[in-house]
PLY file of the C-alpha trace (Angstrom):
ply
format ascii 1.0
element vertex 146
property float x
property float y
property float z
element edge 145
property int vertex1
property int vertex2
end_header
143.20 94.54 115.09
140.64 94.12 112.68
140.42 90.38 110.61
138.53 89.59 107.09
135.68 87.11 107.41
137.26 85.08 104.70
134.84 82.63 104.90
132.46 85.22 103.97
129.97 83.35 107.17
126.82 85.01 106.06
128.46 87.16 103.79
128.90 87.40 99.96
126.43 88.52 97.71
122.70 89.21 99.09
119.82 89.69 96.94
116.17 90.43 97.42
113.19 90.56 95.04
109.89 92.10 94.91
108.48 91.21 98.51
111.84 90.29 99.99
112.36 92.00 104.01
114.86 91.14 106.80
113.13 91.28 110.19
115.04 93.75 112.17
118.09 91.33 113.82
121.49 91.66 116.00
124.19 89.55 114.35
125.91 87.22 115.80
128.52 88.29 118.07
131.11 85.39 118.13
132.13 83.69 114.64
130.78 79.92 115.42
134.11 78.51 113.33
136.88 80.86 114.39
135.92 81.94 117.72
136.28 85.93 116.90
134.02 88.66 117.78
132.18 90.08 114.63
132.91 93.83 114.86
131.93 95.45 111.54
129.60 95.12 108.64
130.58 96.49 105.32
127.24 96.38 102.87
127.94 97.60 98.90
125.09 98.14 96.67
125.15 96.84 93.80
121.74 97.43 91.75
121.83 100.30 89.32
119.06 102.26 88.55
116.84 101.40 92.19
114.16 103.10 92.78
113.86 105.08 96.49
110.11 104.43 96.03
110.77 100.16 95.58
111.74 100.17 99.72
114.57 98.30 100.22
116.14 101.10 102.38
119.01 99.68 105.43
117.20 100.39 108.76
119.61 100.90 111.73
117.77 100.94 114.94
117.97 101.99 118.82
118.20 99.48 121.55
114.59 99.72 121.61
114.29 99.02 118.23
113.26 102.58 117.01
114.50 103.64 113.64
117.16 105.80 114.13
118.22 106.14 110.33
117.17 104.83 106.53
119.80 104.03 104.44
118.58 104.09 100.68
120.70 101.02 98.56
121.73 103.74 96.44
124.13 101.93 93.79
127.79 101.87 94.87
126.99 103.33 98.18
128.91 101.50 100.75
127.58 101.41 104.80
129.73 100.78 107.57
128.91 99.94 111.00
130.16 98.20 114.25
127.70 95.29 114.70
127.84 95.57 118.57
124.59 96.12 120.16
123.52 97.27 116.10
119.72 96.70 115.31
119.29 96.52 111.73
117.17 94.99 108.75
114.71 96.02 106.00
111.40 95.33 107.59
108.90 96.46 104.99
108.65 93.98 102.12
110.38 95.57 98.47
107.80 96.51 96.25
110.36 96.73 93.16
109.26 95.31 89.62
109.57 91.17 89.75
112.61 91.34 86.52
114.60 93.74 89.19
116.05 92.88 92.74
118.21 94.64 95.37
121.90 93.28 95.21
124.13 94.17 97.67
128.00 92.39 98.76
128.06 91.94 102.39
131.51 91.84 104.40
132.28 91.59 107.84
135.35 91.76 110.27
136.13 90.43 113.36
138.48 91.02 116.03
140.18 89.37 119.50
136.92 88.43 121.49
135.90 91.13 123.85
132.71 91.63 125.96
130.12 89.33 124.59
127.51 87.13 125.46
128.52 84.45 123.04
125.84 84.10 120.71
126.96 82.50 117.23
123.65 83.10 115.94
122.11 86.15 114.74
119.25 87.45 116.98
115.58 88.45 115.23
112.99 90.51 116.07
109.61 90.30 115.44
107.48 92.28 112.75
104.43 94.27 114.17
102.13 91.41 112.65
104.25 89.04 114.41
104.35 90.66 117.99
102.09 87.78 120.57
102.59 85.29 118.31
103.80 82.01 119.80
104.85 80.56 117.10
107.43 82.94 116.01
108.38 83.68 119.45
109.07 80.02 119.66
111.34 80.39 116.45
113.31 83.45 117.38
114.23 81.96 120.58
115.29 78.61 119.06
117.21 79.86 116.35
119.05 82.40 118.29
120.52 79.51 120.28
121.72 77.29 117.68
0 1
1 2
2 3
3 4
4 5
5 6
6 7
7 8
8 9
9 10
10 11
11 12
12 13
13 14
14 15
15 16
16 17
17 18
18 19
19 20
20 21
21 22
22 23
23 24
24 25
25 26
26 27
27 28
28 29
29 30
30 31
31 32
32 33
33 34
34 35
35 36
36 37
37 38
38 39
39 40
40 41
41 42
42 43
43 44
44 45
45 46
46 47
47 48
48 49
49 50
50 51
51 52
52 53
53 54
54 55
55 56
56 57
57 58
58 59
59 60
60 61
61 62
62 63
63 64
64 65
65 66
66 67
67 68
68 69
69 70
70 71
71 72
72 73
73 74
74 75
75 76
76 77
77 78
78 79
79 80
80 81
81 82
82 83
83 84
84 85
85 86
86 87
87 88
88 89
89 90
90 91
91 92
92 93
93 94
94 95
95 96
96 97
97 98
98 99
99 100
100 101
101 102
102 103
103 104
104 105
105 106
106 107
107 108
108 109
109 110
110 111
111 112
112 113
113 114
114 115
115 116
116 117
117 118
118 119
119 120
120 121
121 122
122 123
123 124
124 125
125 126
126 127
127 128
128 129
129 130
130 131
131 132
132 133
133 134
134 135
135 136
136 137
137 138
138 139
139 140
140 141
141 142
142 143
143 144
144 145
């Protein structure tokens, strides 16, 4: 059975200007208030009129982080996918004009807690640029466990 993420827990409306990315990330797998297993994303776009050309396109990645499919945020288009073991992000920085940005609603669902390795925090990979770097090494370990 399949529950709402009423308290929308990074979810709701998501919006990225010109030079706006997500590193390429796992969610979380178990809801830190509610102790459920996140099991599906749900991702509307909202921004009419984007241009393909702007970036902005929905990665979804292999376990080795190899882009498996680009999603364009064509307006009203709606993406579904279980989050389990699901990379995803929008690595490349938007290049749309600074008046315009990439709106999209965000909704997930959860279920009974299954196989999971507890993490309530959503897990990031680095950039190429970032590979060897300490520093944000350092960060995407801390964060993870928080």
């Amino acid at each position: 059975m399949l529950y709402p993420d009423y308290g929308l827990h990074g979810g709701g409306l998501h919006q990225h200007g010109r030079g706006g990315k997500l590193n390429v990330h796992l969610d979380y797998n178990l809801h830190p208030k509610v102790n459920l297993q996140r099991r599906l994303n749900i991702i509307v776009y909202l921004t009419e009129d984007w241009n393909p050309d702007w970036g902005g396109h929905l990665g979804l990645y292999d376990k080795k982080r190899k882009l498996v499919k680009s999603i364009e945020p064509y307006f009203n288009r709606a993406v579904i996918f279980d989050t389990r073991g699901s990379w995803h992000g929008l690595p490349e920085p938007i290049t749309c004009p600074p008046a315009i940005t990439r709106n999209s609603l965000a909704m997930y669902y959860l279920c009974e807690t299954g196989v999971t390795d507890g993490r309530k925090r959503a897990l990031f990979a680095p950039t190429d640029d970032q590979v060897g770097n300490p520093e944000i090494d350092r960060l995407i370990s801390e964060r993870s466990k928080m």
